[in-house]
N, CA, C and O atoms as a CHARMM CRD file, in Angstrom:
* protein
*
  236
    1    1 UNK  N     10.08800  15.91500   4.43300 PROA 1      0.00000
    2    1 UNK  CA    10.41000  14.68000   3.75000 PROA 1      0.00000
    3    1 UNK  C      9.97700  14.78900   2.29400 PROA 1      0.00000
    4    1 UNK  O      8.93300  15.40800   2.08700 PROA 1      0.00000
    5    2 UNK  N     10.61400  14.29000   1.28700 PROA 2      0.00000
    6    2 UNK  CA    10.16300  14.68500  -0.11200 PROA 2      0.00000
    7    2 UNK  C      9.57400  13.69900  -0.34900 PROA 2      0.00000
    8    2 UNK  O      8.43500  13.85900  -0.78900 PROA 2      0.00000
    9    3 UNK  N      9.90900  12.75700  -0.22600 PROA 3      0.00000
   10    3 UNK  CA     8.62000  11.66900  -0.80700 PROA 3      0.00000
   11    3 UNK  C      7.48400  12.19300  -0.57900 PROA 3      0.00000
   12    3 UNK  O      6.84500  12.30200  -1.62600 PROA 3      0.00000
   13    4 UNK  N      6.56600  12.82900   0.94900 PROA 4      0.00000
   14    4 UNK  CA     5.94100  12.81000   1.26100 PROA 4      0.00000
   15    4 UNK  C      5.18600  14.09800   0.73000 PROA 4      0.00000
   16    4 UNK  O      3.99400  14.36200   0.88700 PROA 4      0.00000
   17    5 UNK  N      6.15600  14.84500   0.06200 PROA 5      0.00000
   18    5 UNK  CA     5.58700  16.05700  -0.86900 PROA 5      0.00000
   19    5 UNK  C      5.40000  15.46100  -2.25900 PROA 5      0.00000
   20    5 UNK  O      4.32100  15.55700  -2.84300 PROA 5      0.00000
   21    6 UNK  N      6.27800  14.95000  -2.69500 PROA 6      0.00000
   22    6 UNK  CA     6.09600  14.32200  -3.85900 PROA 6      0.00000
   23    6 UNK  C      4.37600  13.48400  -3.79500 PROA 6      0.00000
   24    6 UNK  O      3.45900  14.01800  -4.41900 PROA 6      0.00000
   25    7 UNK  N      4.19300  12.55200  -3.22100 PROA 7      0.00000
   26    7 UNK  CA     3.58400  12.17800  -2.92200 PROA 7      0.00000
   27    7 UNK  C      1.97500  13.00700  -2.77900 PROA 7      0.00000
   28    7 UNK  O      0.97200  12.48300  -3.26300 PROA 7      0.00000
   29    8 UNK  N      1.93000  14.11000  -2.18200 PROA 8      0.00000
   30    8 UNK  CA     0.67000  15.13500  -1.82700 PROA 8      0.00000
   31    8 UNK  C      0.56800  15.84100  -3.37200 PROA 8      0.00000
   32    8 UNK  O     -0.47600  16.25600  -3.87500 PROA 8      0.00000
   33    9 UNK  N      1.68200  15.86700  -3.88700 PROA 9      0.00000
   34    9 UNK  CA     1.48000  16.22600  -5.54100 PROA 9      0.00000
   35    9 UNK  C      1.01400  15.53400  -6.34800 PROA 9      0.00000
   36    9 UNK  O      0.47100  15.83200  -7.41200 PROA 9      0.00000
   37   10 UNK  N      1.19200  14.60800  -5.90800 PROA 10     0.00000
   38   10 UNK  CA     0.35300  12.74800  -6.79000 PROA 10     0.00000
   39   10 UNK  C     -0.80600  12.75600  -7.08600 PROA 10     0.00000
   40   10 UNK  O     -1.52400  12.68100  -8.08300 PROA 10     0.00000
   41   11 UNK  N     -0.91600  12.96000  -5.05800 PROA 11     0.00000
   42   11 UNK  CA    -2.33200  13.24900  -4.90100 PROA 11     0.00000
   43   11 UNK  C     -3.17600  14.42700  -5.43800 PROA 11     0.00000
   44   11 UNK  O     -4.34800  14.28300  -5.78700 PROA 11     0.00000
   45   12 UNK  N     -2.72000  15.23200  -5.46800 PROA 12     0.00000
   46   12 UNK  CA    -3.55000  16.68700  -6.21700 PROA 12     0.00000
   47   12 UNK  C     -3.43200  16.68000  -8.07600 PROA 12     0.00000
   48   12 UNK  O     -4.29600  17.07800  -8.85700 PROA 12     0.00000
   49   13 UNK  N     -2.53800  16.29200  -8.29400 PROA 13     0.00000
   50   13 UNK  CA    -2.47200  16.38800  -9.63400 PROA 13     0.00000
   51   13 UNK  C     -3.58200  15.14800 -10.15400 PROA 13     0.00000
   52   13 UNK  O     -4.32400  15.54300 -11.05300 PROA 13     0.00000
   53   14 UNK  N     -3.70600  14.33300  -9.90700 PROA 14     0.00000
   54   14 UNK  CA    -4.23100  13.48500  -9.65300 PROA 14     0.00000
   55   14 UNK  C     -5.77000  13.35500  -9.65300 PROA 14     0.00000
   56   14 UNK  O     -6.55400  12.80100 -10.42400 PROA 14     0.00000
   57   15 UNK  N     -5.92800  14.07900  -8.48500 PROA 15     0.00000
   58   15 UNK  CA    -7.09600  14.74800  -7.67900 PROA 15     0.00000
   59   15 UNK  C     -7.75100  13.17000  -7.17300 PROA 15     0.00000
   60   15 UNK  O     -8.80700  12.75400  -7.65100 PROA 15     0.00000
   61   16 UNK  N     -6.79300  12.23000  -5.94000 PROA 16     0.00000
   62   16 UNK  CA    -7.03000  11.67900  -5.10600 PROA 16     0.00000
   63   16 UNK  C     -7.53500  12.23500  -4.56700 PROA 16     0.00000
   64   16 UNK  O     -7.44200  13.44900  -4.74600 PROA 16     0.00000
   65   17 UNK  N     -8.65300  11.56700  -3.25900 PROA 17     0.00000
   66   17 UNK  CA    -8.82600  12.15800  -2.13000 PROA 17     0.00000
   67   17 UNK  C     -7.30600  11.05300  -1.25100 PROA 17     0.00000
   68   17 UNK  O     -6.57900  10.14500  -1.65300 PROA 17     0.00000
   69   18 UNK  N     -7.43500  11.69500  -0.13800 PROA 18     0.00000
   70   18 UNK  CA    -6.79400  10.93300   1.18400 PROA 18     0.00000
   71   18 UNK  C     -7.23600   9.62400   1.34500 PROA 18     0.00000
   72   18 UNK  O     -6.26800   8.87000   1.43600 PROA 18     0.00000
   73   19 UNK  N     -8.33200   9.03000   1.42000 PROA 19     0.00000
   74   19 UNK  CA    -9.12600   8.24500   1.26400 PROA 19     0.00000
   75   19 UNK  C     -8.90600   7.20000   0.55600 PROA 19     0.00000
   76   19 UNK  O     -8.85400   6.01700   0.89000 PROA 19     0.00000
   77   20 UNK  N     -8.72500   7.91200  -0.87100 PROA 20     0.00000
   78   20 UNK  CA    -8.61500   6.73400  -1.56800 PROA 20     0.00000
   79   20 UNK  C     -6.72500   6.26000  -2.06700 PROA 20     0.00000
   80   20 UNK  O     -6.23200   5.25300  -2.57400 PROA 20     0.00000
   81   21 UNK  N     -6.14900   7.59000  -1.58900 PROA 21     0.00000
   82   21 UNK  CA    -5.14900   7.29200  -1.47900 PROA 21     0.00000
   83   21 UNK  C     -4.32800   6.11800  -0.63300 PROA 21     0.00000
   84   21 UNK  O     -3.36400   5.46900  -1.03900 PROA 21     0.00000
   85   22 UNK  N     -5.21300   6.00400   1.10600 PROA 22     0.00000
   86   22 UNK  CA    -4.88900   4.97000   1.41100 PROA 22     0.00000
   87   22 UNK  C     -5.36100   4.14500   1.42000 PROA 22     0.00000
   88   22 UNK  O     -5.18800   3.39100   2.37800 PROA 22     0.00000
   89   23 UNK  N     -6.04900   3.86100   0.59300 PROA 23     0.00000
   90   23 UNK  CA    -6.50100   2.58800   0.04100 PROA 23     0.00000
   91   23 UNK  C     -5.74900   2.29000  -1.10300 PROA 23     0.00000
   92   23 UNK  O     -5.65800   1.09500  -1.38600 PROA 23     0.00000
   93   24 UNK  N     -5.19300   3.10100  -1.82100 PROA 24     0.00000
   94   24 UNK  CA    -3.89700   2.61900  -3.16800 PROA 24     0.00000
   95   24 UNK  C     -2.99500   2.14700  -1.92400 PROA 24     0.00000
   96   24 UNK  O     -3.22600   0.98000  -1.61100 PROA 24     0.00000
   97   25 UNK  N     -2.13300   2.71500  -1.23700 PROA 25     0.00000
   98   25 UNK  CA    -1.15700   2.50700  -0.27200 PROA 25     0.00000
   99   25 UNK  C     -1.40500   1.08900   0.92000 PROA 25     0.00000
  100   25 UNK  O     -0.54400   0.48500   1.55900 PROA 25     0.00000
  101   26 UNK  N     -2.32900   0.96300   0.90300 PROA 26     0.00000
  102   26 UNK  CA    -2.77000  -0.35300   1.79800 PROA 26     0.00000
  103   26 UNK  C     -2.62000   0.17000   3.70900 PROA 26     0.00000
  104   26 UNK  O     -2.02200  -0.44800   4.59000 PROA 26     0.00000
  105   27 UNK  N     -3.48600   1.63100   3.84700 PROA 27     0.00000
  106   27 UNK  CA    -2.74200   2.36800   5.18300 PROA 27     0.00000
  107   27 UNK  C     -4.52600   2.76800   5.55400 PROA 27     0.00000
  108   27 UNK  O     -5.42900   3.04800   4.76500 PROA 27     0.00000
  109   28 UNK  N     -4.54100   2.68000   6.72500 PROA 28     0.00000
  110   28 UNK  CA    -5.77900   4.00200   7.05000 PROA 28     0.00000
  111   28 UNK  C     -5.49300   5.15300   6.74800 PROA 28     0.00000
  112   28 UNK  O     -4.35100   5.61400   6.75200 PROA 28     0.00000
  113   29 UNK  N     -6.75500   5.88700   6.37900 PROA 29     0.00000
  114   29 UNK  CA    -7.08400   7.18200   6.49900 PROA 29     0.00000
  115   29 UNK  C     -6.50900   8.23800   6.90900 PROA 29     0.00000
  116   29 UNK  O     -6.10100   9.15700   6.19900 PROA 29     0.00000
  117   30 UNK  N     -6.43400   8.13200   8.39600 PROA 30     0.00000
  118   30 UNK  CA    -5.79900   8.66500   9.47200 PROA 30     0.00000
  119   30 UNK  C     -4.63100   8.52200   9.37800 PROA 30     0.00000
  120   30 UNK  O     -4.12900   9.64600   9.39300 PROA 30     0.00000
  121   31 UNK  N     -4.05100   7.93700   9.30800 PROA 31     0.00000
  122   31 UNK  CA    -2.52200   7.41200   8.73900 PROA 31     0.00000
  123   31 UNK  C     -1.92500   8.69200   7.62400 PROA 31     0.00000
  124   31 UNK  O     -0.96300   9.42700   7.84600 PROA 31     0.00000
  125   32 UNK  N     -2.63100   8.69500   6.63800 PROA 32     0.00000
  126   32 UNK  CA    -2.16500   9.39000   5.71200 PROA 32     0.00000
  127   32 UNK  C     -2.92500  11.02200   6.14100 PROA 32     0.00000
  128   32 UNK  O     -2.28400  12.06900   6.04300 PROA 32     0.00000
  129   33 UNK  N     -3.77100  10.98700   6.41700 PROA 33     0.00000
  130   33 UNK  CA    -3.89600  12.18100   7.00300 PROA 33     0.00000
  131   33 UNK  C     -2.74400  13.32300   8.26300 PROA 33     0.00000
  132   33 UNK  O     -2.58800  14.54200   8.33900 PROA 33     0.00000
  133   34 UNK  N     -2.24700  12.31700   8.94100 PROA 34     0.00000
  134   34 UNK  CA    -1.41000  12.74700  10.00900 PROA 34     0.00000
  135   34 UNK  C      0.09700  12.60000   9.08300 PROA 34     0.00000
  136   34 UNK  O      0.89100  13.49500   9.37300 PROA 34     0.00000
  137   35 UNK  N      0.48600  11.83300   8.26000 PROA 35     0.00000
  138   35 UNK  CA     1.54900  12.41600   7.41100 PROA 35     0.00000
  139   35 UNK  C      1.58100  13.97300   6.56100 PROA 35     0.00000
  140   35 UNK  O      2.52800  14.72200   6.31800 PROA 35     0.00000
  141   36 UNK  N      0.52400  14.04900   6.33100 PROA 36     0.00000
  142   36 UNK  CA    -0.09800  15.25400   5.45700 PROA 36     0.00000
  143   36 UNK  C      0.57500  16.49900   6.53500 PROA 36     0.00000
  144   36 UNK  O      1.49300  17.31900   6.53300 PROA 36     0.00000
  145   37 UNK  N     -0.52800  16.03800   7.41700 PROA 37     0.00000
  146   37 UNK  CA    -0.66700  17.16400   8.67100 PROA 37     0.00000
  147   37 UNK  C      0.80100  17.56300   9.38300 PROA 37     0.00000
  148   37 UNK  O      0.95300  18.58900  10.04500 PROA 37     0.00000
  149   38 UNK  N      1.85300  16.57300   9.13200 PROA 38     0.00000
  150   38 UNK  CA     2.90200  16.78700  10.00100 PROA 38     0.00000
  151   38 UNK  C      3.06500  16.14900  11.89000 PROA 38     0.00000
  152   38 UNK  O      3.82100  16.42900  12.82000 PROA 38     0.00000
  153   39 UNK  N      1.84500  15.15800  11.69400 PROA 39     0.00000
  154   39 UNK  CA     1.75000  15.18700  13.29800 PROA 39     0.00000
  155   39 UNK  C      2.58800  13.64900  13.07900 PROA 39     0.00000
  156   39 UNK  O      3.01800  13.12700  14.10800 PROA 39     0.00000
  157   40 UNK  N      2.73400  13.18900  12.22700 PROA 40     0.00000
  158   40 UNK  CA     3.96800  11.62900  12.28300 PROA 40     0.00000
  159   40 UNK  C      4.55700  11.51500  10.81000 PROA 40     0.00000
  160   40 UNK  O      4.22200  11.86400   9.67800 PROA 40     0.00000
  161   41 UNK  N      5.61100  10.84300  11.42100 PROA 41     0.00000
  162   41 UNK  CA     6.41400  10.32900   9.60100 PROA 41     0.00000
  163   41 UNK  C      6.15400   8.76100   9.49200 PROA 41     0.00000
  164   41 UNK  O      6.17200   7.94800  10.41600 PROA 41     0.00000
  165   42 UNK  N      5.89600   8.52000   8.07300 PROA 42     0.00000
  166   42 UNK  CA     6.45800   7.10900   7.84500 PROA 42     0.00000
  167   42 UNK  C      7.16500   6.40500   8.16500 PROA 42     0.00000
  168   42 UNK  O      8.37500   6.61600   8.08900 PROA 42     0.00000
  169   43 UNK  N      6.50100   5.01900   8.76700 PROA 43     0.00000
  170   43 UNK  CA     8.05800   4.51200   9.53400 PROA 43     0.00000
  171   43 UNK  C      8.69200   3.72500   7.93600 PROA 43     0.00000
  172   43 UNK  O      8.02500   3.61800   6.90700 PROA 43     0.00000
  173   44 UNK  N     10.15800   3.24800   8.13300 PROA 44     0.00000
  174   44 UNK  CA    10.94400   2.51000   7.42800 PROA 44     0.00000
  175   44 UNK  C      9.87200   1.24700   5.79900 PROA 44     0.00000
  176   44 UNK  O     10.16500   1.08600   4.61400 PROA 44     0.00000
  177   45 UNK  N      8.78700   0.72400   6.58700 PROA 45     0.00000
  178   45 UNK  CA     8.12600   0.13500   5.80000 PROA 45     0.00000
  179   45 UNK  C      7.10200   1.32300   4.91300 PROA 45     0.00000
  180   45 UNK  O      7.20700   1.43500   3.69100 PROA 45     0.00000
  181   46 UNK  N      6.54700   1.79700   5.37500 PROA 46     0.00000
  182   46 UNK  CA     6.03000   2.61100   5.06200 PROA 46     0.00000
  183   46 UNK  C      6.28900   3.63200   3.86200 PROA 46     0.00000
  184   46 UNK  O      5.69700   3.78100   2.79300 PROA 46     0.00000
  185   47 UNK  N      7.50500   4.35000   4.48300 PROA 47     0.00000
  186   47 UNK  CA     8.24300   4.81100   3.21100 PROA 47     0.00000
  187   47 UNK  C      9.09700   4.01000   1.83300 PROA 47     0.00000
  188   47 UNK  O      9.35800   4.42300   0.70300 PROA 47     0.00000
  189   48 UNK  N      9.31200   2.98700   2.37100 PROA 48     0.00000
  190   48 UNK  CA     9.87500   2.12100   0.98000 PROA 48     0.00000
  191   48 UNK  C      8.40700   2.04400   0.19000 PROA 48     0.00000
  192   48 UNK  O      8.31800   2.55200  -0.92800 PROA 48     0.00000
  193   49 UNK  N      7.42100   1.48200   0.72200 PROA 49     0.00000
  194   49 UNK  CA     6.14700   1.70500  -0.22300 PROA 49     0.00000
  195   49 UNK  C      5.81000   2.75000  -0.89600 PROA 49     0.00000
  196   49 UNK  O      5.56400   2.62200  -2.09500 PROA 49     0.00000
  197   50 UNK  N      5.72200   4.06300  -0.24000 PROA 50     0.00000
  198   50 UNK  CA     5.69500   5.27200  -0.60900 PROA 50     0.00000
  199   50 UNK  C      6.48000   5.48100  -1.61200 PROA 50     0.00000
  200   50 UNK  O      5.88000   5.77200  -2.64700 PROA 50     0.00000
  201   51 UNK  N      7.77300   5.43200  -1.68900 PROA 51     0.00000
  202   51 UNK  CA     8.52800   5.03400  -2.98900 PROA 51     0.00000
  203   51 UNK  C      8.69400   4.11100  -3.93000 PROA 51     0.00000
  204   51 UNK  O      9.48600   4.12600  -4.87300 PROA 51     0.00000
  205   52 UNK  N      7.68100   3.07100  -3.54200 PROA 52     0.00000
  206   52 UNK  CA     7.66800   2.29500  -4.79200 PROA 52     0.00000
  207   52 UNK  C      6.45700   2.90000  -5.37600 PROA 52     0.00000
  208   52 UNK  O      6.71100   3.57000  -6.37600 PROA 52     0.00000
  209   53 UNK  N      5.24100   2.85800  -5.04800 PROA 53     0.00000
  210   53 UNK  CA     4.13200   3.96400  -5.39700 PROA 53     0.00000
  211   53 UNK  C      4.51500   4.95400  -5.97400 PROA 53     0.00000
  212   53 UNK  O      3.77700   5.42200  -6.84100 PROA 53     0.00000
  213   54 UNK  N      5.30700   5.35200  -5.79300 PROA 54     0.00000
  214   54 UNK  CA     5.69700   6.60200  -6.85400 PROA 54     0.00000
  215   54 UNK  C      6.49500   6.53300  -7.75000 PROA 54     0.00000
  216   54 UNK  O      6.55200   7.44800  -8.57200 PROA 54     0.00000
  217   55 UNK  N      7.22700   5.56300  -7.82500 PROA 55     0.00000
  218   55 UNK  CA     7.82600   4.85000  -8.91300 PROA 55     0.00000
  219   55 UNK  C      7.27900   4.21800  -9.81100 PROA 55     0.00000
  220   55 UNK  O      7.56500   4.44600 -10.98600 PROA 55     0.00000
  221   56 UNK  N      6.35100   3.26300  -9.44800 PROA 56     0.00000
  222   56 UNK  CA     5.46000   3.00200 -10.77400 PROA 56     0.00000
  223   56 UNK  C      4.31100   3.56500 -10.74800 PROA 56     0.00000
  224   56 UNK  O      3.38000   2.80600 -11.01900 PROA 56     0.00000
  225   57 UNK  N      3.99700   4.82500 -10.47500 PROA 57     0.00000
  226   57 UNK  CA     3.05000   5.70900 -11.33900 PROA 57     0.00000
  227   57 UNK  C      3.36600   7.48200 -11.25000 PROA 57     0.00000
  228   57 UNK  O      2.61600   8.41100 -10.95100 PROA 57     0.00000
  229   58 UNK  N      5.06700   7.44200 -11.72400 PROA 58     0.00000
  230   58 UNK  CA     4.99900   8.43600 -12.46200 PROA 58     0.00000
  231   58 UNK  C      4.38800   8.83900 -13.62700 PROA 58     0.00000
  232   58 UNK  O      4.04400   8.13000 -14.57300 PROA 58     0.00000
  233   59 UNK  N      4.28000  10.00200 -13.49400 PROA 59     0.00000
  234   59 UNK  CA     3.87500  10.47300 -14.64900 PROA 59     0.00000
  235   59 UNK  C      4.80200  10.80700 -16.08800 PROA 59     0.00000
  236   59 UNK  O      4.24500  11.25200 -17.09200 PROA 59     0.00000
């Protein structure tokens, strides 16, 4: 999923942790950890956020 790479680039360029990433995102921890990991995708709400988040803070 590209958001979700886009997104892990955010985070590193950045130099988020996971952590505080979902706390920008309004998600647990675990949540964004298991997107990372590949073990679940964003559902429908989820990813529209994910893309608005990255919409207003491109770089």
């Amino acid at each position: 999923m590209k958001a979700l790479e886009e997104l892990e680039r955010y985070r590193l360029e950045h130099r988020i942790s996971q952590v505080k990433l979902a706390q920008m995102l309004g998600v647990s921890f675990a949540t964004v950890n298991r997107w990372f990991n590949t073990r679940c995708q964003p559902n429908r709400i989820q990813q529209y956020h994910i893309e608005k988040f990255l919409k207003e803070h491109k770089s």
